[in-house]
N, CA, C and O atoms as a GROMACS GRO file, in nm:
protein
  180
    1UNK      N    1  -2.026   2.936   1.020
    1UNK     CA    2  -1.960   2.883   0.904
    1UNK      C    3  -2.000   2.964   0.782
    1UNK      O    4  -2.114   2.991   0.746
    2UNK      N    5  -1.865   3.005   0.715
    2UNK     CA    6  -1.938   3.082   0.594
    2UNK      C    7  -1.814   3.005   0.464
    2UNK      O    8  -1.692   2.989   0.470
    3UNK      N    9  -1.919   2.970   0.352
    3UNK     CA   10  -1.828   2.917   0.226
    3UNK      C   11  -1.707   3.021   0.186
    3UNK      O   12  -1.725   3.142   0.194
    4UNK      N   13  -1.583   2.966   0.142
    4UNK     CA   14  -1.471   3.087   0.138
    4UNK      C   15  -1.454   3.059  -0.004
    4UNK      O   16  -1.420   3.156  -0.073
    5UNK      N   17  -1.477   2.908  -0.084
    5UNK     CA   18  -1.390   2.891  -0.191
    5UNK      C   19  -1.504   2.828  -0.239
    5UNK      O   20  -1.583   2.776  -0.160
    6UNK      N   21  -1.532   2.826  -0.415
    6UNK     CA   22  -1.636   2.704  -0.426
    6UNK      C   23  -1.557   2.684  -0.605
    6UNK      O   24  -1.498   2.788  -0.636
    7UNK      N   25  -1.554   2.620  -0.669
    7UNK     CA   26  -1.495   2.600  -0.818
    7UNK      C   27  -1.604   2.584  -0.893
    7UNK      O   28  -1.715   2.559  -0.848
    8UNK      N   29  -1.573   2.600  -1.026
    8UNK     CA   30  -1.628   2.499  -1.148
    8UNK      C   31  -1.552   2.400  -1.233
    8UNK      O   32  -1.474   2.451  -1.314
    9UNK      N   33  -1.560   2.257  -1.229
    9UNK     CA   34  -1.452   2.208  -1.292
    9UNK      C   35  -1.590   2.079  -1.386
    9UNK      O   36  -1.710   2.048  -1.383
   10UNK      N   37  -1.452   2.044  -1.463
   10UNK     CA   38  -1.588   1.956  -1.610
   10UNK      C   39  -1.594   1.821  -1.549
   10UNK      O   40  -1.666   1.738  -1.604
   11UNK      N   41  -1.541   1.794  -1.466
   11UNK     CA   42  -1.578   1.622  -1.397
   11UNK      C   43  -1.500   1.608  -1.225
   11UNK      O   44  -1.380   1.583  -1.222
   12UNK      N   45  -1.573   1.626  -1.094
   12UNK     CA   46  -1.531   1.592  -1.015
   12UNK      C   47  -1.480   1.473  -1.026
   12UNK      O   48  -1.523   1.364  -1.065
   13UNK      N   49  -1.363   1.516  -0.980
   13UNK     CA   50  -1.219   1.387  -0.967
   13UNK      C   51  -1.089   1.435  -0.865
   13UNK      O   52  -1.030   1.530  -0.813
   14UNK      N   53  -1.097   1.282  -0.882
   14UNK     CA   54  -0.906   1.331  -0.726
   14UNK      C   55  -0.822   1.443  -0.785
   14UNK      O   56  -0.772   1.525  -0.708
   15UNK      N   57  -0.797   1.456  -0.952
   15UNK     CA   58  -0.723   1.547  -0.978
   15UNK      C   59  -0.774   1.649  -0.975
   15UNK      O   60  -0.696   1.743  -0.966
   16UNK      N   61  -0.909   1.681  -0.980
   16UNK     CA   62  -0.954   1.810  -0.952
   16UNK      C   63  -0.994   1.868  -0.841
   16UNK      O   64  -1.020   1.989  -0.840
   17UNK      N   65  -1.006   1.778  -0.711
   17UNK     CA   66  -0.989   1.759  -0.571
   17UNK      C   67  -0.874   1.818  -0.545
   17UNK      O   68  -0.880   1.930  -0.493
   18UNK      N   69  -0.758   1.765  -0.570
   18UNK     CA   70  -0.658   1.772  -0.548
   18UNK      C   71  -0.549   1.932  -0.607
   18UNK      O   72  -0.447   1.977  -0.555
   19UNK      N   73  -0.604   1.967  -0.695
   19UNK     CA   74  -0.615   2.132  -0.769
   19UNK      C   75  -0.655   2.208  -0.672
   19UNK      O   76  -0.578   2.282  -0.611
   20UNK      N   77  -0.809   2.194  -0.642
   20UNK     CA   78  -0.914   2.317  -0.553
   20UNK      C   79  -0.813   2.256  -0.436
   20UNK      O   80  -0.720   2.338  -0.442
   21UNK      N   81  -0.780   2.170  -0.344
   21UNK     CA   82  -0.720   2.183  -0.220
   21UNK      C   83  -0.593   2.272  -0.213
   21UNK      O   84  -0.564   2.342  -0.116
   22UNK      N   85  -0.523   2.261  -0.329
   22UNK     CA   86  -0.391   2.294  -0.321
   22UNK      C   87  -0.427   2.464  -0.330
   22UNK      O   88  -0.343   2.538  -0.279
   23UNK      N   89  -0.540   2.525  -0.390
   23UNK     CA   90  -0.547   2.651  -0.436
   23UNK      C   91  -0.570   2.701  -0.316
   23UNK      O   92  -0.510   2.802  -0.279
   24UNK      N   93  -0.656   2.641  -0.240
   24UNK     CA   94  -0.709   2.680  -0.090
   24UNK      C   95  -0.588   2.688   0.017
   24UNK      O   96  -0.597   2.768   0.110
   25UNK      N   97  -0.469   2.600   0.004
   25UNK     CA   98  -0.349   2.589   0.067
   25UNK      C   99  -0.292   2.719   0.057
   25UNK      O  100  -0.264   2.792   0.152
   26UNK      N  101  -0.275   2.747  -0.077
   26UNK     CA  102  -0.186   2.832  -0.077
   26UNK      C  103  -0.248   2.990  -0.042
   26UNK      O  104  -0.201   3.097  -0.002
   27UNK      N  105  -0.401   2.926  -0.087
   27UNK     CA  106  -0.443   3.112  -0.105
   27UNK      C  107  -0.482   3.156   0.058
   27UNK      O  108  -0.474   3.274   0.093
   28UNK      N  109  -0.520   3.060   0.140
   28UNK     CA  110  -0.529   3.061   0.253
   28UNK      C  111  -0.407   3.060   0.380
   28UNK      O  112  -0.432   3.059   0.500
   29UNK      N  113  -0.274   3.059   0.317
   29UNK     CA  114  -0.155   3.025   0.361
   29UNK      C  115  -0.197   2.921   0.524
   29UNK      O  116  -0.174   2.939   0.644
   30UNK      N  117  -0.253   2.835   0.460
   30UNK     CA  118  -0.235   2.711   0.558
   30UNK      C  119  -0.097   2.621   0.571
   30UNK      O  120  -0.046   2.553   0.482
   31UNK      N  121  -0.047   2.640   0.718
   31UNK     CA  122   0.102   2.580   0.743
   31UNK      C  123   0.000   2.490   0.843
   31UNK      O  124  -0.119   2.471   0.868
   32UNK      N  125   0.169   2.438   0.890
   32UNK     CA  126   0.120   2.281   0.961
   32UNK      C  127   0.060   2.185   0.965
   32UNK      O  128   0.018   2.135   1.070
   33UNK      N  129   0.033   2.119   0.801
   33UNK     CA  130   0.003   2.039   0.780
   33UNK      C  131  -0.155   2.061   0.804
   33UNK      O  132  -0.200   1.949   0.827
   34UNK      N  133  -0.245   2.142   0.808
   34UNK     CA  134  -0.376   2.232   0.811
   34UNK      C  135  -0.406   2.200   0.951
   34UNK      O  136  -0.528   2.202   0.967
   35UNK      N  137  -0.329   2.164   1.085
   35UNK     CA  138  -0.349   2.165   1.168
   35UNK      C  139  -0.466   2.266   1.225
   35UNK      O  140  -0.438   2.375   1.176
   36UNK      N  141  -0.600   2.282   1.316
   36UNK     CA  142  -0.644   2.366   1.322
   36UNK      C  143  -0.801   2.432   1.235
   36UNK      O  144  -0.878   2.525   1.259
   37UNK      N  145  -0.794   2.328   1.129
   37UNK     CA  146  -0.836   2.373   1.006
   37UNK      C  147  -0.934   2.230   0.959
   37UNK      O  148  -0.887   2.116   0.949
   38UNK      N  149  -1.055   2.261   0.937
   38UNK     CA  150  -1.139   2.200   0.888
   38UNK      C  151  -1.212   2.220   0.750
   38UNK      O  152  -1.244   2.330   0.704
   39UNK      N  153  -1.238   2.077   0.678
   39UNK     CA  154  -1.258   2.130   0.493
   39UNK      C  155  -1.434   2.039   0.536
   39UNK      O  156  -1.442   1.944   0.614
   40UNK      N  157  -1.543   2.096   0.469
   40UNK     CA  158  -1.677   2.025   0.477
   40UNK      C  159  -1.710   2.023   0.304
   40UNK      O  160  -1.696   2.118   0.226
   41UNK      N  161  -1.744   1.918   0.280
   41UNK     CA  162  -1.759   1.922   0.077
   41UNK      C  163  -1.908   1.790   0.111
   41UNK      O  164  -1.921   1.684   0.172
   42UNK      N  165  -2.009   1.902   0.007
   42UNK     CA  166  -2.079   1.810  -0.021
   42UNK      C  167  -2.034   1.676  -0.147
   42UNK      O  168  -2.099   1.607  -0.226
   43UNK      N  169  -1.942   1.684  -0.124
   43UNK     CA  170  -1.932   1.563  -0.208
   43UNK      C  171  -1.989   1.468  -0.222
   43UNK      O  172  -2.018   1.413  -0.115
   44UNK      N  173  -2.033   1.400  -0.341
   44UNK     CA  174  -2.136   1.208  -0.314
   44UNK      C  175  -2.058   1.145  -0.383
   44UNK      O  176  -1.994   1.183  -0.482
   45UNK      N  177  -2.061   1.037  -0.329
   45UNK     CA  178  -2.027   0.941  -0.448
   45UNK      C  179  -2.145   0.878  -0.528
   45UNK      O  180  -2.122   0.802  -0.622
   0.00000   0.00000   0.00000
């Protein structure tokens, strides 16, 4: 496993979740619904 993408944003949130996924979609040209494809985020709540 090696990190491909990592951001800086001013408050983790769904909309900024939802930004970094979409950037990774596209820049990664993931089709089929990311079939195939696994995301790991240290995220906490």
């Amino acid at each position: 496993m090696y990190p491909i993408a990592w951001a800086v944003v001013e408050k983790e949130t769904t909309k900024t979740w939802k930004w970094f996924i979409g950037l990774l979609i596209k820049d990664l040209d993931i089709n089929d619904q990311g079939a195939g494809w696994v995301f790991i985020s240290d995220q906490q709540k």
